[in-house]
C-alpha positions in Angstrom: 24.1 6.3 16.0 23.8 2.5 17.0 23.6 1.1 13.5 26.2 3.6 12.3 28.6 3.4 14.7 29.0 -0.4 15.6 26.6 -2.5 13.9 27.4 -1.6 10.2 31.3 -1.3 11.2 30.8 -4.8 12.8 28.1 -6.6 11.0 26.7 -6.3 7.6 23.4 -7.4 6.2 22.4 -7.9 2.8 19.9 -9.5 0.4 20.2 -12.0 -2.1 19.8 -8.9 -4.2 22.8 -7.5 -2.8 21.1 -4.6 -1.3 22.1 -3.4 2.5 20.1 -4.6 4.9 19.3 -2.1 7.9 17.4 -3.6 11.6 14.5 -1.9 12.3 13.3 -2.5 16.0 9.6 -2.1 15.2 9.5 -5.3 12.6 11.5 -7.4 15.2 9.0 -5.7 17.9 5.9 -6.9 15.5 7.6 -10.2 14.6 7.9 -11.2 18.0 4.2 -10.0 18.9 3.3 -12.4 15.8 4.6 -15.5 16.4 3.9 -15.3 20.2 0.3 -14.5 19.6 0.3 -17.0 17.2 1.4 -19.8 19.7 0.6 -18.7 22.8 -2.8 -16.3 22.5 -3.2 -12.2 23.2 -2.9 -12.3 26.6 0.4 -13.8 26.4 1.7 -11.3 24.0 0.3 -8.7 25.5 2.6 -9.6 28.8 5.8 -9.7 26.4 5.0 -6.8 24.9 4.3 -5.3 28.4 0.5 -3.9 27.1 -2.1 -3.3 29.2 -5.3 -3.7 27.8 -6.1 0.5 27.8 -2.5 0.7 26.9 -3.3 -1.8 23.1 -6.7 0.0 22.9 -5.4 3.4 23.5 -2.3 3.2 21.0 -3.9 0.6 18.5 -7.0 0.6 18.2 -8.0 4.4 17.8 -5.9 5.6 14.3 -3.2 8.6 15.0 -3.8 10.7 18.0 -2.3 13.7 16.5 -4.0 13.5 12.7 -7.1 12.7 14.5 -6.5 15.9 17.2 -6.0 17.7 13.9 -9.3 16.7 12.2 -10.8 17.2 15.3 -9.5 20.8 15.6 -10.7 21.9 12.4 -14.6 20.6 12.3 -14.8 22.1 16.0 -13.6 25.3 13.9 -15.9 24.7 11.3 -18.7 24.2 14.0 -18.1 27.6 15.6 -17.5 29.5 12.5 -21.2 28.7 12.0 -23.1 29.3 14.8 -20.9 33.0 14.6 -21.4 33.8 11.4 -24.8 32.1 10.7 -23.5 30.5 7.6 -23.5 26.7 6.6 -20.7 24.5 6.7 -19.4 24.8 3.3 -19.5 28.7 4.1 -17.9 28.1 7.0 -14.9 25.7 6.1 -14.5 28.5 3.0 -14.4 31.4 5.8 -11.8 29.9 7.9 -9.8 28.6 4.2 -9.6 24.9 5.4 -9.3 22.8 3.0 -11.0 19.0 3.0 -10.2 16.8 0.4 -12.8 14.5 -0.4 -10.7 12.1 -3.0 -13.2 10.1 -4.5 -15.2 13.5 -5.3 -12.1 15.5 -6.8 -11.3 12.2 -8.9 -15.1 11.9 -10.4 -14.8 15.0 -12.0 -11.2 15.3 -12.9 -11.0 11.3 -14.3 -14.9 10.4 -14.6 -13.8 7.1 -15.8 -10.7 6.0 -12.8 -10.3 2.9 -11.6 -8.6 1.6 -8.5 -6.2 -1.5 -9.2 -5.0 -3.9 -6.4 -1.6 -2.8 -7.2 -2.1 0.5 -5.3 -2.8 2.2 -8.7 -5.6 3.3 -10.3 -6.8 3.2 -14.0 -8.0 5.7 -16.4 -8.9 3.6 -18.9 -10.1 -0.1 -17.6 -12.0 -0.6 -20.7 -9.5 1.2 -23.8 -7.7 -0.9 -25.9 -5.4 -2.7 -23.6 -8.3 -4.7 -22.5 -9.8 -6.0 -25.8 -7.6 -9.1 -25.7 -8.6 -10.0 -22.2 -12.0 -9.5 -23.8 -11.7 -11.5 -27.3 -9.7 -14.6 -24.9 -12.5 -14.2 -22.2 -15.5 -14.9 -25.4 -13.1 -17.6 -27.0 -13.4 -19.7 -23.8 -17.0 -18.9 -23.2 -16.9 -16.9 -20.5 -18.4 -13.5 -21.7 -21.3 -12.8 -23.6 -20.8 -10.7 -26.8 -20.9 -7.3 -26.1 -20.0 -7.6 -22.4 -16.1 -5.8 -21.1 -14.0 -7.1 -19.2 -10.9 -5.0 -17.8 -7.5 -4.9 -17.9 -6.0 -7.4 -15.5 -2.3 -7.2 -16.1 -1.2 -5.7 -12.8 2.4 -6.1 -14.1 2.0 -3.8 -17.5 0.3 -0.8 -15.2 3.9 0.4 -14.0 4.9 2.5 -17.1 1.2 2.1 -19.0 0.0 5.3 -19.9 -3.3 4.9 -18.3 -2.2 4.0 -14.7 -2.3 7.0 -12.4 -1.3 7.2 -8.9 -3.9 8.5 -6.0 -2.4 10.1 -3.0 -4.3 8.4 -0.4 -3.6 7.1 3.2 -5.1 3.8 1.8 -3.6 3.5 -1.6 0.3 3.9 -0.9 -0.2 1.3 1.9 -1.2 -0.9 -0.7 1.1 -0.3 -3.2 3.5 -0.4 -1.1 2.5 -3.5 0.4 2.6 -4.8 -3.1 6.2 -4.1 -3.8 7.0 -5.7 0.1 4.9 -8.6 -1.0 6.8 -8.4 -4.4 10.8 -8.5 -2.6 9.4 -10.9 -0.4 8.8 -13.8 -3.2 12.1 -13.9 -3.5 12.9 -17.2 -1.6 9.6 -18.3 -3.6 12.3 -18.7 -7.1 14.6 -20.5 -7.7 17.3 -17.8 -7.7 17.4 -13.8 -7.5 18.3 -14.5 -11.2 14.6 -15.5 -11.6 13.5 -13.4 -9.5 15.0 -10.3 -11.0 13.3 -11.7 -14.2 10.2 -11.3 -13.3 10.1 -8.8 -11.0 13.0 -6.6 -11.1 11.6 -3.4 -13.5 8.4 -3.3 -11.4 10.1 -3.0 -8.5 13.0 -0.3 -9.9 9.8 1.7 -11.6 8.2 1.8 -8.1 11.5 3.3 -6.7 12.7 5.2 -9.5 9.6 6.9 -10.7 6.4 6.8 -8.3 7.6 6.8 -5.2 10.0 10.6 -5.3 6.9 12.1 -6.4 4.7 10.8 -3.5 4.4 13.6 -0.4 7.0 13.0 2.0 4.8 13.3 4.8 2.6 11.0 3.7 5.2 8.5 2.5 6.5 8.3 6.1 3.0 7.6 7.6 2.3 4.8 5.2 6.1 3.5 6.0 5.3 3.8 9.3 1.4 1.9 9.5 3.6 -0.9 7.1 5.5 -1.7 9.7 3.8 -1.6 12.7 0.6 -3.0 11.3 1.7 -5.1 8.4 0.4 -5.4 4.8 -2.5 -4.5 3.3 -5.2 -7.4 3.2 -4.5 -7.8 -0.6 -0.9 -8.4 -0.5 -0.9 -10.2 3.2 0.4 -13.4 1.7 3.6 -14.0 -0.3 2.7 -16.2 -2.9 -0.1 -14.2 -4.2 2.0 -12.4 -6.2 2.9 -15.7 -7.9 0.0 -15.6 -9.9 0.8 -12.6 -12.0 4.2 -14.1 -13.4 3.8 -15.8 -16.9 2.3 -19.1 -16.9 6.1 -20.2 -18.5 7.8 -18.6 -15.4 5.7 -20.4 -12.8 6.3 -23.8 -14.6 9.9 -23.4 -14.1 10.0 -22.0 -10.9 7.1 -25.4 -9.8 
């Protein structure tokens, strides 16, 4: 009601994209702890943050208290269901119709050949025929063998490839996500939103437009969540990484 009420009647924030701008009190919250850990050490932070030490191990060190009370729940139901029934656990979790999804399991026999991309992605093809010229440049300058692959490496061309397909993991939305913040975030690394929008604008409007209404909602909001309060993923921690997937003829101009 805040932001509605008086701070977007009285102030408003936008990009240099001209999108809307909205605060969001855990980023300041995470900012602050950043640069005050940063210059002044934990124990300092933890004072400004007003964190005890069982208060920073209990909320953030220990994952979600209520997925992990749920997980709980159901191998302690598992566990009983067996000892009852004399059956093993399979039988058991089959019995009491809980489902476990083991990703990497389901994915090795529905796409025998899928490969995780830093992008967030994953590819079923890492060797088809979008990879020969990495291949055929890779020989040319000596540094394959004939005969030896080497994958596809164009992080940019998997939004809209044919091959890329999108996991539904805790892990991998993080990390596409964090790709596209790491992405918006080069923005002051051009010299305009003009070049910026050159080389990064239909990435960025496919990840909106066309992967992320088709992620769970649930799970959306959880990743959302663990990006702001903990961050990017390790891949995408630092903003000029992305730099190096621009056209050699882009990052000339933009040097």
């Amino acid at each position: 009601m805040f932001l509605k009420r008086w701070m977007e009647k009285h102030f408003t924030f936008t990009d240099q994209t001209g999108r809307r701008l909205r605060p969001v009190v855990s980023r300041f919250r995470e900012t602050g702890a950043q640069i005050t850990a940063y210059h002044q050490g934990e124990m300092t932070n933890d004072i400004m943050l007003n964190n005890t030490p069982n208060t920073r191990k209990k909320s953030y060190s220990e994952g979600n208290r209520i997925s992990n009370n749920g997980m709980m729940q159901d191998v302690m139901s598992i566990r009983e269901e067996e000892i009852k029934s004399g059956v093993n656990t399979e039988e058991a979790r089959s019995n009491l119709n809980i489902d476990i999804l083991v990703i990497e399991e389901e994915n090795k026999i529905n796409l025998p050949d899928l490969s995780r991309t830093p992008n967030g992605g994953s590819c079923t093809s890492p060797f088809g025929e979008k990879s020969k010229k990495y291949i055929k440049k890779a020989v040319k300058q000596g540094l394959l063998h004939e005969g030896e692959k080497l994958a596809c490496a164009d992080l940019l061309a998997c939004f809209g490839c044919s091959n890329q397909v999108i996991v539904q993991s805790h892990s991998d939305i993080w990390c596409l996500l964090s790709f596209k913040a790491c992405i918006e975030e080069s923005l002051y690394l051009h010299l305009d939103a003009s070049h910026y929008r050159k080389n990064f604008a239909d990435i960025v409007a496919f990840i909106e437009e066309k992967i992320l209404p088709n992620i769970n909602s649930n799970l959306l909001k959880q990743v959302e969540t663990k990006l702001n309060d903990e961050g990017y993923h390790p891949l995408w921690d630092q903003v000029d990484s992305v730099l190096d997937l621009i056209p050699q003829c882009s990052q000339e101009v933009s040097q």
